[in-house]
Backbone as a chain_set.jsonl record, in Angstrom:
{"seq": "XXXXXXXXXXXXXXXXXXXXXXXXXXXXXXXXXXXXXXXXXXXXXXXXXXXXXXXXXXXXXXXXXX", "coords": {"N": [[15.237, -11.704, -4.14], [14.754, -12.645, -6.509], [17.604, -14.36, -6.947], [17.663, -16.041, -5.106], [15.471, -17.493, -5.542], [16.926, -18.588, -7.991], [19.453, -19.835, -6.975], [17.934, -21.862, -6.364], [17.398, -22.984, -8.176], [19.177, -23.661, -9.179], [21.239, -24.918, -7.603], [19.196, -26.853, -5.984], [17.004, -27.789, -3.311], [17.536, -26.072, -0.166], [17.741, -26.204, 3.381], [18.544, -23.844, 4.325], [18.21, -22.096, 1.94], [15.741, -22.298, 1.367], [14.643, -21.352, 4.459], [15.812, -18.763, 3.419], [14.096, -17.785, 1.733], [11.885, -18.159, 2.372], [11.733, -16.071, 4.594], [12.658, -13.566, 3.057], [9.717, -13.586, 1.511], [7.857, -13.168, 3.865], [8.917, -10.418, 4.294], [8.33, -8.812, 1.574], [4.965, -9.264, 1.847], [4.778, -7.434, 4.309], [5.667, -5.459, 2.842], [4.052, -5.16, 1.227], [1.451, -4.874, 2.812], [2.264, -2.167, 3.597], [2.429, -0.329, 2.224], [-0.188, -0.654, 1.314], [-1.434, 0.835, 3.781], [-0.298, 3.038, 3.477], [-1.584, 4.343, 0.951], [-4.281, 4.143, 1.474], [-3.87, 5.983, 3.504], [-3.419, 8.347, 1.863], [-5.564, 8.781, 0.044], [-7.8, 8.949, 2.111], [-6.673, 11.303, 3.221], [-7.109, 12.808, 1.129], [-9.769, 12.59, 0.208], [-11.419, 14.245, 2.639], [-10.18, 17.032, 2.183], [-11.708, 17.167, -0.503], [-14.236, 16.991, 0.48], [-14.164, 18.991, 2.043], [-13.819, 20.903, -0.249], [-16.828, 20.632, -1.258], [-18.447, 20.95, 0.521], [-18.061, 24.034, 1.475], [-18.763, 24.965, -1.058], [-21.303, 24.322, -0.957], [-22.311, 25.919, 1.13], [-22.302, 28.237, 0.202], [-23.782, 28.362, -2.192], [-26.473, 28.005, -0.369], [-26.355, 30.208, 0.721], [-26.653, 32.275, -1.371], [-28.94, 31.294, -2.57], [-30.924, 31.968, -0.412]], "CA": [[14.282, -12.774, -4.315], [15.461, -13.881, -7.748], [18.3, -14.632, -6.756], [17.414, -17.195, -4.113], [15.015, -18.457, -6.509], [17.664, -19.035, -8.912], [20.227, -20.531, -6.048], [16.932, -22.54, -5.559], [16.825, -23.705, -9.513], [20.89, -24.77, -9.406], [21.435, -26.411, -6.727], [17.953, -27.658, -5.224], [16.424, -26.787, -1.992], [18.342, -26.903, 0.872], [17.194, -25.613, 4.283], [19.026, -22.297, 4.098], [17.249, -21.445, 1.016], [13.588, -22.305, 1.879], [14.548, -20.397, 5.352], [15.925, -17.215, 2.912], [13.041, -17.233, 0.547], [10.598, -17.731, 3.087], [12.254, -14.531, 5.268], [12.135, -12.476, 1.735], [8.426, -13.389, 1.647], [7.226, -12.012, 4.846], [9.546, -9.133, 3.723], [7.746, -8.67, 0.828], [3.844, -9.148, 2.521], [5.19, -6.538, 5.281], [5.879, -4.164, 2.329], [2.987, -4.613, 0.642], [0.589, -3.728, 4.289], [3.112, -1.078, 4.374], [1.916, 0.234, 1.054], [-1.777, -0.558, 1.46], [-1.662, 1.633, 4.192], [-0.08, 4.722, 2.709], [-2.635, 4.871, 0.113], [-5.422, 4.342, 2.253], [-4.401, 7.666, 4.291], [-3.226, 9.351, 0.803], [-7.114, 8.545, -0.216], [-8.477, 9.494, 3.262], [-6.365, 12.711, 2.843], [-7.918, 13.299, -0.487], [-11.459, 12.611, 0.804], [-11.388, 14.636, 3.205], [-10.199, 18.098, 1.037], [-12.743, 17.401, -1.566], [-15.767, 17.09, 1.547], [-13.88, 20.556, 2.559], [-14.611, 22.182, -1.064], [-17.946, 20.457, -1.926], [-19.397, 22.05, 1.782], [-17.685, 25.081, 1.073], [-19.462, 25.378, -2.435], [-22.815, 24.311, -0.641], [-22.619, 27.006, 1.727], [-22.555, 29.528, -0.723], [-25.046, 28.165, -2.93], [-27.472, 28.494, 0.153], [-26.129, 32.258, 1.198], [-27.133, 32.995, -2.891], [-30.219, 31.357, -2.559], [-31.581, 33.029, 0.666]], "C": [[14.664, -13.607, -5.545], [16.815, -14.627, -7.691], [18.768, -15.4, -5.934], [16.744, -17.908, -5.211], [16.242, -19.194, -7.382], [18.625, -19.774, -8.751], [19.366, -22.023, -6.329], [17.195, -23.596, -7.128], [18.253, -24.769, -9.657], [20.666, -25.724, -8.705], [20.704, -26.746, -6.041], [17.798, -26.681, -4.207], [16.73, -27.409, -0.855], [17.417, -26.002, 2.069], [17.274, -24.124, 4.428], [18.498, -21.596, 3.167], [16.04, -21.201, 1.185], [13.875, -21.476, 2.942], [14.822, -18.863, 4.576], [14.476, -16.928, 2.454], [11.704, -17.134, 1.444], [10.68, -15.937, 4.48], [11.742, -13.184, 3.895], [10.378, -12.464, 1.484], [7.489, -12.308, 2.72], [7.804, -10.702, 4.542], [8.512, -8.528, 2.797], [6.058, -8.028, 0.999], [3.887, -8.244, 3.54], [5.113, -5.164, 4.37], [4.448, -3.702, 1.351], [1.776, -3.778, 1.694], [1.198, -2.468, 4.193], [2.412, 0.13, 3.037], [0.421, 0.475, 0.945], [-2.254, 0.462, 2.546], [-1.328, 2.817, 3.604], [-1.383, 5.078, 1.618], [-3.826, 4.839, 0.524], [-5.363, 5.956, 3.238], [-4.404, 8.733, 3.349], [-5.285, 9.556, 0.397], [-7.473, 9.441, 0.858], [-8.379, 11.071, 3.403], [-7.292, 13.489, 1.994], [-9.092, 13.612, -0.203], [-11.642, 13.89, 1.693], [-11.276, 16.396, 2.516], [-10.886, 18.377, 0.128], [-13.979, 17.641, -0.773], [-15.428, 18.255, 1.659], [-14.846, 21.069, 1.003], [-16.073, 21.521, -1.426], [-19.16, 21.354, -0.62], [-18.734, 23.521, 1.663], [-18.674, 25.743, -0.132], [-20.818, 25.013, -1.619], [-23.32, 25.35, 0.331], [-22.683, 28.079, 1.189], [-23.211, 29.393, -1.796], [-26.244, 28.641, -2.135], [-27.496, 29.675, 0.446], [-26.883, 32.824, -0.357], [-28.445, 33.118, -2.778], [-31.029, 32.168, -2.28], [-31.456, 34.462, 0.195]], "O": [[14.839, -14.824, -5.619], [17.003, -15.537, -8.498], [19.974, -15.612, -5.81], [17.315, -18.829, -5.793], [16.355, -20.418, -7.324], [19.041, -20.45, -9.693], [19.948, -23.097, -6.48], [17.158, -24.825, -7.069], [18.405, -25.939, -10.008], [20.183, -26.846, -8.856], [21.258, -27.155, -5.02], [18.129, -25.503, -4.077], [16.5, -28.551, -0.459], [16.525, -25.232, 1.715], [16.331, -23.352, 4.604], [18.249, -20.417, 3.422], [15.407, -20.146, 1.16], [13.357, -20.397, 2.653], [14.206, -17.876, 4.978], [13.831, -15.94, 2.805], [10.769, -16.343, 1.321], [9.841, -15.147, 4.914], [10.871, -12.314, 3.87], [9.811, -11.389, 1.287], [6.825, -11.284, 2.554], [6.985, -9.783, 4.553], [7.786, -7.675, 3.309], [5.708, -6.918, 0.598], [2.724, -8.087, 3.914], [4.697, -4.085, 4.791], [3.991, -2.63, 0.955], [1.326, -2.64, 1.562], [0.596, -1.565, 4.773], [2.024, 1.281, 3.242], [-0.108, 1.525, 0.581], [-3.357, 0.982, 2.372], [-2.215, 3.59, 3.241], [-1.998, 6.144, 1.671], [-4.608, 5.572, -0.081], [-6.269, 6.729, 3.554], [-5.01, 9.788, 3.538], [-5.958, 10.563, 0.614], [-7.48, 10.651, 0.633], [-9.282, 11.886, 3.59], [-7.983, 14.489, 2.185], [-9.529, 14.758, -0.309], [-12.25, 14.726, 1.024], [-12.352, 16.978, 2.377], [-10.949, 19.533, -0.291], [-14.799, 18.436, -1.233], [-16.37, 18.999, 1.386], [-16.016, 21.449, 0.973], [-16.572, 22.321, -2.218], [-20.178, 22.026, -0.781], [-19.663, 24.247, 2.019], [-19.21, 26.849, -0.056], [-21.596, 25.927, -1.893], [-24.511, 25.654, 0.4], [-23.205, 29.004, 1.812], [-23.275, 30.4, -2.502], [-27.04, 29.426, -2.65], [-28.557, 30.3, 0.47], [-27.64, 33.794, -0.32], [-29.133, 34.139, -2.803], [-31.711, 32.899, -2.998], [-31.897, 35.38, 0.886]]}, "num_chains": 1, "name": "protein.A"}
């Protein structure tokens, strides 16, 4: 990407450039979804293991109780 940019700063903006830099963009916006998902299932993961021990610990609070 900097390195189109920087093509972009020499010698102007030719078609081939605006077509690279705009290719590296969607690249870019592709990797970020790509990222926003992983941490949305890493999270979901997470969630999910902590609901395990917090009902775990509530079921044996009520077995004490009783």
């Amino acid at each position: 990407m900097r390195k189109v940019k920087q093509q972009i700063i020499n010698e102007g903006r030719s078609k081939s450039l605006i077509e690279a830099e705009g290719k590296l963009i969607n690249k870019l916006e592709e990797r970020r979804q790509q990222e926003e998902i992983l941490w949305k299932r890493k999270s979901r993961i997470q969630w999910l293991k902590d609901r395990e021990r917090n009902s775990r610990f509530l079921h044996k609070a009520i077995i004490q109780y009783r």
